[in-house]
PDB file of the backbone (N, CA, C, O) and the ligand in Angstrom, with CONECT records:
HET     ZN  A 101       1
ATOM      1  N   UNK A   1      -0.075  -0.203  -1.823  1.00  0.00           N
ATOM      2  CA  UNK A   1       1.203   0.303  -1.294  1.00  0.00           C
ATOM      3  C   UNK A   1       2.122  -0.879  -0.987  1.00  0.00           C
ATOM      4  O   UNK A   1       1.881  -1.812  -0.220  1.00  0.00           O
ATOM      5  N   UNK A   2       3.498  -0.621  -1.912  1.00  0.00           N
ATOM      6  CA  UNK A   2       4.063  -1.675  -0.996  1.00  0.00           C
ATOM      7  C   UNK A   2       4.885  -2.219  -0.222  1.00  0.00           C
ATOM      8  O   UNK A   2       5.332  -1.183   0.270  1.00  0.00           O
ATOM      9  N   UNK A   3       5.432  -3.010   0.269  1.00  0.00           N
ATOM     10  CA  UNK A   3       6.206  -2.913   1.977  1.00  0.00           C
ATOM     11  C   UNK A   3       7.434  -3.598   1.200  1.00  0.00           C
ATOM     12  O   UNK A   3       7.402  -4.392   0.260  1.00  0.00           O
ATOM     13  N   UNK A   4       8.561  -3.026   1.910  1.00  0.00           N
ATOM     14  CA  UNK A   4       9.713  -3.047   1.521  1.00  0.00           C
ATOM     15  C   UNK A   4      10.233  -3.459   2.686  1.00  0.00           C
ATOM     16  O   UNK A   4       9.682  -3.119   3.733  1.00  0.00           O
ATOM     17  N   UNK A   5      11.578  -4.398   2.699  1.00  0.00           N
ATOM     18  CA  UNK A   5      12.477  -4.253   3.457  1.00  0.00           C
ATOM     19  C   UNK A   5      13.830  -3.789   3.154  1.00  0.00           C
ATOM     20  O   UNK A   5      14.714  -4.338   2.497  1.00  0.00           O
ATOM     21  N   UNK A   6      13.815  -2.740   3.725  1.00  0.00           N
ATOM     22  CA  UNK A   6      15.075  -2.110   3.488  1.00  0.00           C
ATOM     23  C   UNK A   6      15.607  -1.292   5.087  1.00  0.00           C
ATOM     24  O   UNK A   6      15.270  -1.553   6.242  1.00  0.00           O
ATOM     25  N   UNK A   7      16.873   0.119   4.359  1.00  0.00           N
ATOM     26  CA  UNK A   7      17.046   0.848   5.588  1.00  0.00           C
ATOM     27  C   UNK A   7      16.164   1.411   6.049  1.00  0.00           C
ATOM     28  O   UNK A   7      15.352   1.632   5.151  1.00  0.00           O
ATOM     29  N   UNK A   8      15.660   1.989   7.462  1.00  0.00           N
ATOM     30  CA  UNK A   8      14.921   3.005   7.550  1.00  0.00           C
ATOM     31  C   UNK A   8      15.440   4.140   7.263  1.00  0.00           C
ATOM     32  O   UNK A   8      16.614   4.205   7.627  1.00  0.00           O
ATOM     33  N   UNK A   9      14.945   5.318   6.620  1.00  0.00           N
ATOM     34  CA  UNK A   9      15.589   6.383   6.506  1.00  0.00           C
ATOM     35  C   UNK A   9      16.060   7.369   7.722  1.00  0.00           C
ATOM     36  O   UNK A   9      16.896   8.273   7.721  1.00  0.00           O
ATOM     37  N   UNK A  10      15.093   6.789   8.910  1.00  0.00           N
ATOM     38  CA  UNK A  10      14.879   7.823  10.126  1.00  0.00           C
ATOM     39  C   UNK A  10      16.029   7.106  11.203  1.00  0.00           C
ATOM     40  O   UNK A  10      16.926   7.606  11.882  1.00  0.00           O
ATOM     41  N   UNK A  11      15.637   5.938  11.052  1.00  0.00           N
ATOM     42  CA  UNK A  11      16.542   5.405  12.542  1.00  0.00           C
ATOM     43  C   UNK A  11      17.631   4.233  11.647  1.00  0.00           C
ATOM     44  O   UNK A  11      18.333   3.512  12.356  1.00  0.00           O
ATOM     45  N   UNK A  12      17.698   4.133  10.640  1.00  0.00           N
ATOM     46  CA  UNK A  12      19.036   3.260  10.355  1.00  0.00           C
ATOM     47  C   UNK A  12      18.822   1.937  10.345  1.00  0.00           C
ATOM     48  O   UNK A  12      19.669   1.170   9.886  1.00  0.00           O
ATOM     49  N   UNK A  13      17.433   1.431  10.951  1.00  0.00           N
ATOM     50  CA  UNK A  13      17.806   0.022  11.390  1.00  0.00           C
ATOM     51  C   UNK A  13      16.982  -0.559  10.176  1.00  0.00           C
ATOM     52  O   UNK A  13      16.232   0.036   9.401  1.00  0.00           O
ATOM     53  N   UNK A  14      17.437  -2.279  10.246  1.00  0.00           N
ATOM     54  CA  UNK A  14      16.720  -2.885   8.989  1.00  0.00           C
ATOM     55  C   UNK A  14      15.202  -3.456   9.550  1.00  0.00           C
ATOM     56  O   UNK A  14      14.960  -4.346  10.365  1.00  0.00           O
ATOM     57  N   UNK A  15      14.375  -2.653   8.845  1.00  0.00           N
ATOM     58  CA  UNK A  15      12.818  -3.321   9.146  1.00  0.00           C
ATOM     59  C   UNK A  15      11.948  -2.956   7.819  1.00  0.00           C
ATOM     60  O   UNK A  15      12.139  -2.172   6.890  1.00  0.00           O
ATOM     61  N   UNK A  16      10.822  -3.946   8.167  1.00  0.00           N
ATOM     62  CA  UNK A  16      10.129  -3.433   6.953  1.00  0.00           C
ATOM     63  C   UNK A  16       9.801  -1.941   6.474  1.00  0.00           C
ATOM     64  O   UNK A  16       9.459  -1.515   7.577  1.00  0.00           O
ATOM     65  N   UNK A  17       9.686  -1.043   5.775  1.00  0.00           N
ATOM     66  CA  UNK A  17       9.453   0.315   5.534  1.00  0.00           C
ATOM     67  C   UNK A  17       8.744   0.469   4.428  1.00  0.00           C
ATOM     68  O   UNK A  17       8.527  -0.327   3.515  1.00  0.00           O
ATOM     69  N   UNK A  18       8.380   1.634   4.598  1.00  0.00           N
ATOM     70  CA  UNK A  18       6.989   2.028   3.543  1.00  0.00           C
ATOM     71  C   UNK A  18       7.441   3.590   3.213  1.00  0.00           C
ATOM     72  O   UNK A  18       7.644   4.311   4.190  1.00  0.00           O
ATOM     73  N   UNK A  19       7.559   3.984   2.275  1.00  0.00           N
ATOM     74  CA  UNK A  19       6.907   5.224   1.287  1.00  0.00           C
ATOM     75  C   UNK A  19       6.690   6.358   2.424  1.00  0.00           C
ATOM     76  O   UNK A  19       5.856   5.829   3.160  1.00  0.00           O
ATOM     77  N   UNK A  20       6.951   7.468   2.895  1.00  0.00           N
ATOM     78  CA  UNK A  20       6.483   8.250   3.485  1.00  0.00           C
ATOM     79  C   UNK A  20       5.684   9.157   2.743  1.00  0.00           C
ATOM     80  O   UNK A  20       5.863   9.486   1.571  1.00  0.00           O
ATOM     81  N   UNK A  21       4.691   9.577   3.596  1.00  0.00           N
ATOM     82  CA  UNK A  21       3.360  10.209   2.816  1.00  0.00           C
ATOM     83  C   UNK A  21       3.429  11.754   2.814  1.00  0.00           C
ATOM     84  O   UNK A  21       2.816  12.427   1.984  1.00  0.00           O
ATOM     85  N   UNK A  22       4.356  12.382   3.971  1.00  0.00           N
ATOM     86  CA  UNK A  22       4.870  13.683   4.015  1.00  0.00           C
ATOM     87  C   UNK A  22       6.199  13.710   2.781  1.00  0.00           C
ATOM     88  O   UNK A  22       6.076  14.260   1.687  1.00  0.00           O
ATOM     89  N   UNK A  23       7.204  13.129   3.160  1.00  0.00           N
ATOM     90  CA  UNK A  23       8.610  12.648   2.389  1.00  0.00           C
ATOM     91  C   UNK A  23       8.632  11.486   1.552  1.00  0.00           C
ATOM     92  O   UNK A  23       9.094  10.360   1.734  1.00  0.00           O
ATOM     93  N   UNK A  24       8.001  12.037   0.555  1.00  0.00           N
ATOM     94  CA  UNK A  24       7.973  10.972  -0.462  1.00  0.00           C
ATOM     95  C   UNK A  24       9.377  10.132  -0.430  1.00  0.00           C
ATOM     96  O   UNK A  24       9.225   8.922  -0.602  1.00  0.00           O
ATOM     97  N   UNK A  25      10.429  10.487  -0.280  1.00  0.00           N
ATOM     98  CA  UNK A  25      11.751  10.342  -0.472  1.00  0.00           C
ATOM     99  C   UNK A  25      12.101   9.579   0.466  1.00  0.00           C
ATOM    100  O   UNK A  25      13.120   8.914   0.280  1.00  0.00           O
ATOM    101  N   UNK A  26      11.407   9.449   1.687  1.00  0.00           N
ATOM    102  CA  UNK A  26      12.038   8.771   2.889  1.00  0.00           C
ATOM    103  C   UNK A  26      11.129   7.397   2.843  1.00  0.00           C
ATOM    104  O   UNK A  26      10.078   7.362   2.203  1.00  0.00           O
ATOM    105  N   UNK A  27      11.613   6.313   3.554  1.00  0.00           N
ATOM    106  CA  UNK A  27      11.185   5.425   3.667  1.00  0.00           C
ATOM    107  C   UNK A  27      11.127   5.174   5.351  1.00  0.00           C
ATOM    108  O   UNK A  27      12.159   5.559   5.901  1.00  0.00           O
ATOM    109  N   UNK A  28      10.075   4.581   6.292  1.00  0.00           N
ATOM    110  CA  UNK A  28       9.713   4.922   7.173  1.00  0.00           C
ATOM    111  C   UNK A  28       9.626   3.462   8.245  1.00  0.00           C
ATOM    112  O   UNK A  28       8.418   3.362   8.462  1.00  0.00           O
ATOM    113  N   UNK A  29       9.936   2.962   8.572  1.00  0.00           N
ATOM    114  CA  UNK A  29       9.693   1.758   9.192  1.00  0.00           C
ATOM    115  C   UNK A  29       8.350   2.416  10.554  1.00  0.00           C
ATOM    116  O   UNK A  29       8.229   3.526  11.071  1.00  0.00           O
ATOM    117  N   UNK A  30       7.812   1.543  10.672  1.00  0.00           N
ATOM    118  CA  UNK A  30       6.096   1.431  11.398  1.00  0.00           C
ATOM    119  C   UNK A  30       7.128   2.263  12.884  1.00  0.00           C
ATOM    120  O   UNK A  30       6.910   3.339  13.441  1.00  0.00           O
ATOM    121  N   UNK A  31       7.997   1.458  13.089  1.00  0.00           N
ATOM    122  CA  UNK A  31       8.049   2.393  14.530  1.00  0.00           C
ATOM    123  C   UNK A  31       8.087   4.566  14.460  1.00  0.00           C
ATOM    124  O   UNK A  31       7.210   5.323  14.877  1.00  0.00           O
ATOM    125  N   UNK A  32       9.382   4.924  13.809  1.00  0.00           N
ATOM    126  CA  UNK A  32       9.464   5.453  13.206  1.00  0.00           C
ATOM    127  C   UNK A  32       8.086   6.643  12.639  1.00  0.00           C
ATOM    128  O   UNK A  32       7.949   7.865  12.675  1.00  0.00           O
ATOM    129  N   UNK A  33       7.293   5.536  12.160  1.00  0.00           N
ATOM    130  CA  UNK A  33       6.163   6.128  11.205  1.00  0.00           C
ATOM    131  C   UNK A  33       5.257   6.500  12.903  1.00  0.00           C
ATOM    132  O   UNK A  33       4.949   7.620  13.310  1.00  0.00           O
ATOM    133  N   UNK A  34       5.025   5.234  13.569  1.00  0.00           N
ATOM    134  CA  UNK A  34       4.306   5.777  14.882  1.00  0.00           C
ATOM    135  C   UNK A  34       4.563   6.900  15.503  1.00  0.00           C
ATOM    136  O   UNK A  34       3.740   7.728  15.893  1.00  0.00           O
ATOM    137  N   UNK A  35       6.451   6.953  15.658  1.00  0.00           N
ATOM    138  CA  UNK A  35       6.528   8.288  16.650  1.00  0.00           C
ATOM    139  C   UNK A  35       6.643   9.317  16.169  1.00  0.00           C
ATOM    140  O   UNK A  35       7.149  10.286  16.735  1.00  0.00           O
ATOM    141  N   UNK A  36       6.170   9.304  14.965  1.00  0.00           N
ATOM    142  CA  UNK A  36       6.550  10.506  13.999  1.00  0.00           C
ATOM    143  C   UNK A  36       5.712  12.075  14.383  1.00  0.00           C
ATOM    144  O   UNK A  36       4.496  12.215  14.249  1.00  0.00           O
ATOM    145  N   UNK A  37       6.521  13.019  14.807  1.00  0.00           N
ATOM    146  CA  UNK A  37       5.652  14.085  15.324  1.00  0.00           C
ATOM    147  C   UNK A  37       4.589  15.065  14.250  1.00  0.00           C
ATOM    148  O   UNK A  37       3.631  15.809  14.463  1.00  0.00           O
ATOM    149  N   UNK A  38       5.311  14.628  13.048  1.00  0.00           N
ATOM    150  CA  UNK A  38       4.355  15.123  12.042  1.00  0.00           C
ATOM    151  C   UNK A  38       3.084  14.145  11.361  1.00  0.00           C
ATOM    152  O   UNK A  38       2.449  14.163  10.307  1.00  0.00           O
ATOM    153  N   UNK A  39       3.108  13.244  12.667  1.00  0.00           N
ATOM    154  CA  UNK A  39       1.967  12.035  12.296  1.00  0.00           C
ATOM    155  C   UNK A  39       0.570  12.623  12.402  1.00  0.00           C
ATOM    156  O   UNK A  39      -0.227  12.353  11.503  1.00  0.00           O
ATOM    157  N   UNK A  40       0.153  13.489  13.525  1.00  0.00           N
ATOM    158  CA  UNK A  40      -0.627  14.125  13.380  1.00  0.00           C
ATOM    159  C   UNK A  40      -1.621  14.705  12.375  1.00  0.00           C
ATOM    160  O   UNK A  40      -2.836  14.523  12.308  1.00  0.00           O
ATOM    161  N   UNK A  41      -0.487  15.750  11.295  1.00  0.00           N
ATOM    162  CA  UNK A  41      -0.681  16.362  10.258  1.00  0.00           C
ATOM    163  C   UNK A  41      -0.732  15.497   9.126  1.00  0.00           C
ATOM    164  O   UNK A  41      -1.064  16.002   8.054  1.00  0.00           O
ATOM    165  N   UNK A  42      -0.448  14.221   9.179  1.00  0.00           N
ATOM    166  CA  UNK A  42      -0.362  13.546   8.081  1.00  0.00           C
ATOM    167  C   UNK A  42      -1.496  12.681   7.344  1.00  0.00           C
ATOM    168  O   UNK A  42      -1.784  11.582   7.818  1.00  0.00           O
ATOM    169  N   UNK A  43      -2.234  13.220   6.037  1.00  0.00           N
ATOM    170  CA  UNK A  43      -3.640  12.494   5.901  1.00  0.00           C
ATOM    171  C   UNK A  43      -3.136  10.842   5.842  1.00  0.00           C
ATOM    172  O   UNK A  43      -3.920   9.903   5.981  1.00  0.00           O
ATOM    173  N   UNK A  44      -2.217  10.752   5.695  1.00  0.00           N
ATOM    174  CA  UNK A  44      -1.870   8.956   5.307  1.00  0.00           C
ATOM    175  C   UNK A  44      -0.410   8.581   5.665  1.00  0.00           C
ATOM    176  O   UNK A  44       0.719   8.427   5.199  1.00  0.00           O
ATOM    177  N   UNK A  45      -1.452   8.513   7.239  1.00  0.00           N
ATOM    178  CA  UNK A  45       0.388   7.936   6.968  1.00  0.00           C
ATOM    179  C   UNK A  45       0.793   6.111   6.959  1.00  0.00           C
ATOM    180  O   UNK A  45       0.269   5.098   7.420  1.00  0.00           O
ATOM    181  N   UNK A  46       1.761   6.369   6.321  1.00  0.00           N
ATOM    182  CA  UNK A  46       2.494   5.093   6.100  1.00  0.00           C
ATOM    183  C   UNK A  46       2.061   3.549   6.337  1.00  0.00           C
ATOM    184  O   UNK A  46       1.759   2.571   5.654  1.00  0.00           O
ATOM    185  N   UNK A  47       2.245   3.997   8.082  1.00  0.00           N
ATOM    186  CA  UNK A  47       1.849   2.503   8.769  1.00  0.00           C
ATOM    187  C   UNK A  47       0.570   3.276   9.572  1.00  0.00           C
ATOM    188  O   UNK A  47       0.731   4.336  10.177  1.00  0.00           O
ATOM    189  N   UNK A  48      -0.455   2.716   9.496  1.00  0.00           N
ATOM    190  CA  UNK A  48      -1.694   2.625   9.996  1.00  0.00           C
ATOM    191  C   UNK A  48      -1.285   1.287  11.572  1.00  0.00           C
ATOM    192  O   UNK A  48      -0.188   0.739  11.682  1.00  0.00           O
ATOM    193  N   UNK A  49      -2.500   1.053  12.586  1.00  0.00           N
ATOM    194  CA  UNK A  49      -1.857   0.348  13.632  1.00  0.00           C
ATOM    195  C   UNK A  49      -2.384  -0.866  13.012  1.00  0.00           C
ATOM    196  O   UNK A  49      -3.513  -1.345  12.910  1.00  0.00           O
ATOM    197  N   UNK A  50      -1.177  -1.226  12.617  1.00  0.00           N
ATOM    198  CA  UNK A  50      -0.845  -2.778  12.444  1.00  0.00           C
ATOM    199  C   UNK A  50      -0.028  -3.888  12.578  1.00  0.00           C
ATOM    200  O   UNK A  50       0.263  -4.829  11.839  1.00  0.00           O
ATOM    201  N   UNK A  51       0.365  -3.442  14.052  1.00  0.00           N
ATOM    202  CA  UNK A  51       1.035  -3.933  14.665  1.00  0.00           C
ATOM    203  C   UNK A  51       0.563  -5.441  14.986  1.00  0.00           C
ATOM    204  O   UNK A  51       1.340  -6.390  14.880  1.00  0.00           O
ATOM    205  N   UNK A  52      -0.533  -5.552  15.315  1.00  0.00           N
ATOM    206  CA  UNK A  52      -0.871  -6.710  15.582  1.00  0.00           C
ATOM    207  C   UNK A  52      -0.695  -8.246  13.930  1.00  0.00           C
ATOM    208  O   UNK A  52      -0.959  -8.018  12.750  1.00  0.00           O
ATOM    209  N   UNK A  53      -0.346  -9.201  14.337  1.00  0.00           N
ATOM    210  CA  UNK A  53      -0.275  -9.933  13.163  1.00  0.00           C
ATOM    211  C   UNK A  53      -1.589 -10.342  12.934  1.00  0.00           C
ATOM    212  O   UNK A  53      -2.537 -10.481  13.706  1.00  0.00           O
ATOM    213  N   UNK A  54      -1.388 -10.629  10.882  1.00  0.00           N
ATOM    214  CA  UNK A  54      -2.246 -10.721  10.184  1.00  0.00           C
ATOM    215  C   UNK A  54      -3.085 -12.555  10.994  1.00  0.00           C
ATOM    216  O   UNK A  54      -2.503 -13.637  11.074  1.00  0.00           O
ATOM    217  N   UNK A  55      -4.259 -12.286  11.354  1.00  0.00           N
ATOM    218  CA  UNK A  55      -4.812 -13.964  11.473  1.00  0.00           C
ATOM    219  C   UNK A  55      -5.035 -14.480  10.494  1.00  0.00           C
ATOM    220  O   UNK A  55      -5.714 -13.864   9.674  1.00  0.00           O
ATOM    221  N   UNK A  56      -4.533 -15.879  10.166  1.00  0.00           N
ATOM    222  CA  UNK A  56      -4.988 -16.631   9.153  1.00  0.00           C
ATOM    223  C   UNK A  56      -6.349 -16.697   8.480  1.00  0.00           C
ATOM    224  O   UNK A  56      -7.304 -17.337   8.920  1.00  0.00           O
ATOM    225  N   UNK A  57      -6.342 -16.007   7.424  1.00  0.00           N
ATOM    226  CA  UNK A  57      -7.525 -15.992   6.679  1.00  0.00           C
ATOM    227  C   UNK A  57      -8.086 -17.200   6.274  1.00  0.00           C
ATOM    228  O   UNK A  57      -7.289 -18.041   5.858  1.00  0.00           O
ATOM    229  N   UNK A  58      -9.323 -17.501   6.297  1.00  0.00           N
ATOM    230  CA  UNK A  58     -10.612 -18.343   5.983  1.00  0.00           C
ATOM    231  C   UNK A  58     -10.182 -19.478   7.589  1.00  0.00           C
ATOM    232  O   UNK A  58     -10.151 -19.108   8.763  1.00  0.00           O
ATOM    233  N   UNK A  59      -9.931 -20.765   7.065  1.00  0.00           N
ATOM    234  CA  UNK A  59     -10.058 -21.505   8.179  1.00  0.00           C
ATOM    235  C   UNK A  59     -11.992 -21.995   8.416  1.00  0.00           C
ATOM    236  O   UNK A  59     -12.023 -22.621   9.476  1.00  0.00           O
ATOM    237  N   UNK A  60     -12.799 -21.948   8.085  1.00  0.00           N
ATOM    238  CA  UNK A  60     -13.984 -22.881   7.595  1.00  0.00           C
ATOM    239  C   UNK A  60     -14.546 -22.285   9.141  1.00  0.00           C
ATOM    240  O   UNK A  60     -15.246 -23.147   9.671  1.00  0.00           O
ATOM    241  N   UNK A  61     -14.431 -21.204   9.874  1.00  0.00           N
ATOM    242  CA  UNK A  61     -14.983 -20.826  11.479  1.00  0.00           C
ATOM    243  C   UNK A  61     -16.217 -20.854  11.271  1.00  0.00           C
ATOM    244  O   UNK A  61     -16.664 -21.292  12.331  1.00  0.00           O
ATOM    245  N   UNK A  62     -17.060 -20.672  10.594  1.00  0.00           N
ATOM    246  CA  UNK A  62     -18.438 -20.676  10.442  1.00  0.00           C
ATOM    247  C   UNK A  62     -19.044 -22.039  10.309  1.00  0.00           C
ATOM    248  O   UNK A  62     -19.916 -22.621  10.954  1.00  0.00           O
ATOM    249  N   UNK A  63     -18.401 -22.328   9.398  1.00  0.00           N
ATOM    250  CA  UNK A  63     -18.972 -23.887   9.044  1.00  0.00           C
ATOM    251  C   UNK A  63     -19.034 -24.815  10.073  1.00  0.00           C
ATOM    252  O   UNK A  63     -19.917 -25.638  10.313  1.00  0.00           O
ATOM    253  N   UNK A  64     -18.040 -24.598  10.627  1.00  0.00           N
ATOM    254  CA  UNK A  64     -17.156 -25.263  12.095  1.00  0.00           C
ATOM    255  C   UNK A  64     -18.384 -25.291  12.995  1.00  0.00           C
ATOM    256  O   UNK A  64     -19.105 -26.234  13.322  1.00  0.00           O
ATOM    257  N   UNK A  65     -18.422 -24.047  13.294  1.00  0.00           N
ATOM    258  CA  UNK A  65     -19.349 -23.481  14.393  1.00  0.00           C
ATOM    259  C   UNK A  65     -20.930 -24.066  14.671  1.00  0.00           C
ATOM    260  O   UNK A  65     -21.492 -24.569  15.643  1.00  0.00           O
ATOM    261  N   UNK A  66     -21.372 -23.687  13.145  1.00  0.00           N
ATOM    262  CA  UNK A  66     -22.702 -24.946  12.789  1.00  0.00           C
ATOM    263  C   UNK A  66     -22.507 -26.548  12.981  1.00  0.00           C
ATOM    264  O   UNK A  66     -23.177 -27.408  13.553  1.00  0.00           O
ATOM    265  N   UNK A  67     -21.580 -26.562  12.424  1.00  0.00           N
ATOM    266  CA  UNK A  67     -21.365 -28.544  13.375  1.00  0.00           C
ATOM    267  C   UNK A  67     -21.851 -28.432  14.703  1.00  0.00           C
ATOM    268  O   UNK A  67     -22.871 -28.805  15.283  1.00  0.00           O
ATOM    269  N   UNK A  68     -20.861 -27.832  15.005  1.00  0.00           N
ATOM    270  CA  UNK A  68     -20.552 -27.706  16.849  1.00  0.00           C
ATOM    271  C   UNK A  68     -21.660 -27.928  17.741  1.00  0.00           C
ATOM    272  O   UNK A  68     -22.067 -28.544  18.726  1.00  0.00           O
ATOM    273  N   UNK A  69     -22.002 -26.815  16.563  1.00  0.00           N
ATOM    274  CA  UNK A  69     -23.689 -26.514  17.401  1.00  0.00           C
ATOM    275  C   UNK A  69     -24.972 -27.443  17.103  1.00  0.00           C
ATOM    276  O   UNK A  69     -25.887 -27.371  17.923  1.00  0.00           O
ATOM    277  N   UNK A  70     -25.098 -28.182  16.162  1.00  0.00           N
ATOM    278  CA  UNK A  70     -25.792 -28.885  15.853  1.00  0.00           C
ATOM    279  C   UNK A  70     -25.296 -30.303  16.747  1.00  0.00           C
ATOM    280  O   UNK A  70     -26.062 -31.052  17.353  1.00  0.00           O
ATOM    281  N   UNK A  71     -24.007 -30.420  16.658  1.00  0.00           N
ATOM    282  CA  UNK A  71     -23.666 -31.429  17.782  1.00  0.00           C
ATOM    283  C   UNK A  71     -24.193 -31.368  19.195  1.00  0.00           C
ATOM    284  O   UNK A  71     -24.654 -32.345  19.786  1.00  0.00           O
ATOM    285  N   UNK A  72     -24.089 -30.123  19.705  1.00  0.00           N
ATOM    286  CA  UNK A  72     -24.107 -29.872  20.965  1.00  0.00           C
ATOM    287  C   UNK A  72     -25.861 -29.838  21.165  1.00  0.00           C
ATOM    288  O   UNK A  72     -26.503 -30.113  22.178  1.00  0.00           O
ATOM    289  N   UNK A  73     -26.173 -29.560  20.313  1.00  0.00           N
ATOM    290  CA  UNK A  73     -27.853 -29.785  20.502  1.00  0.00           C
ATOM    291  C   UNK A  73     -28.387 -31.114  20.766  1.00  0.00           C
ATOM    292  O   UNK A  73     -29.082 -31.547  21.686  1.00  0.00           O
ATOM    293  N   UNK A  74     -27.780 -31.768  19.503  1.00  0.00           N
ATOM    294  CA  UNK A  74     -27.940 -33.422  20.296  1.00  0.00           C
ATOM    295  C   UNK A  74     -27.841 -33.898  21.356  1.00  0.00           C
ATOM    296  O   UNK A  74     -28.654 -34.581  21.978  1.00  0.00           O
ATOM    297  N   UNK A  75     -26.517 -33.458  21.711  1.00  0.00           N
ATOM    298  CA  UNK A  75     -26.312 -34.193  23.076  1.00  0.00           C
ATOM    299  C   UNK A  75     -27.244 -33.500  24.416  1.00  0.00           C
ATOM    300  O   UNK A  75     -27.611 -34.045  25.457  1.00  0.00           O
ATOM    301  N   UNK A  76     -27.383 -32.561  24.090  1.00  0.00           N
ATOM    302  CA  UNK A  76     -28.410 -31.746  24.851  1.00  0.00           C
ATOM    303  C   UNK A  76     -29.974 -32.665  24.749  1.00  0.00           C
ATOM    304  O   UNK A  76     -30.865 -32.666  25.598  1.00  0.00           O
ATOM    305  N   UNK A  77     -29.958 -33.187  23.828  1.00  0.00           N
ATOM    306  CA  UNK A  77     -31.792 -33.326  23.753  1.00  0.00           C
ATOM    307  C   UNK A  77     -31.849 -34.670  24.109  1.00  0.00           C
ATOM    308  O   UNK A  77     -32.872 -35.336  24.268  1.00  0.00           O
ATOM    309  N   UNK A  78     -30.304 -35.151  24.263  1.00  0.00           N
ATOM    310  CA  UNK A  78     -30.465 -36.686  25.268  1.00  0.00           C
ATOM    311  C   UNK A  78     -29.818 -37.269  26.277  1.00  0.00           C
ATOM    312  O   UNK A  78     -29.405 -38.379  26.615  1.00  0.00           O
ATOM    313  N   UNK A  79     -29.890 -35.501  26.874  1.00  0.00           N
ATOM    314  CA  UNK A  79     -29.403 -35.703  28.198  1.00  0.00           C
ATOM    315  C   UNK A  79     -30.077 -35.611  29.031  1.00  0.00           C
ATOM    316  O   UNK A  79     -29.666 -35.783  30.179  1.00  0.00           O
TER     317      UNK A  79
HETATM  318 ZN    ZN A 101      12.821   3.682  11.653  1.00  0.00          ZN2+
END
């Protein structure tokens, strides 16, 4: 699916918007799509809660973590 920035169809304002899953025709910005009273009834709607931002994917946290810890063992076994 994919995210557009354009008008919202519902409230006018410029934000990202998506495809409505009731109104094919309308385009829906996440707020909008949240307060939507036919959200209920809707198998798909639009914006799912994703409000929160995307975290930077990969970043080596695992690998990291095994250092850490292998560090921290050391210093542990000569303290
Ligand atoms: Zn809107």
């Amino acid at each position: 699916m994919s995210i557009y920035w354009e008008k919202c169809s519902t409230c006018w304002r410029h934000h990202p918007v998506r495809q409505c899953w009731l109104h094919p025709e309308d385009m829906v910005c996440v707020y909008c799509c949240l307060a939507c009273p036919e959200r209920r009834g809707c198998p798909r709607p639009a914006w799912l809660r994703e409000l929160k931002p995307v975290e930077a994917a990969g970043g080596g946290g695992a690998e990291a973590k095994k250092v850490l810890e292998s560090l921290l063992e050391r210093l542990g076994g000569e303290g």
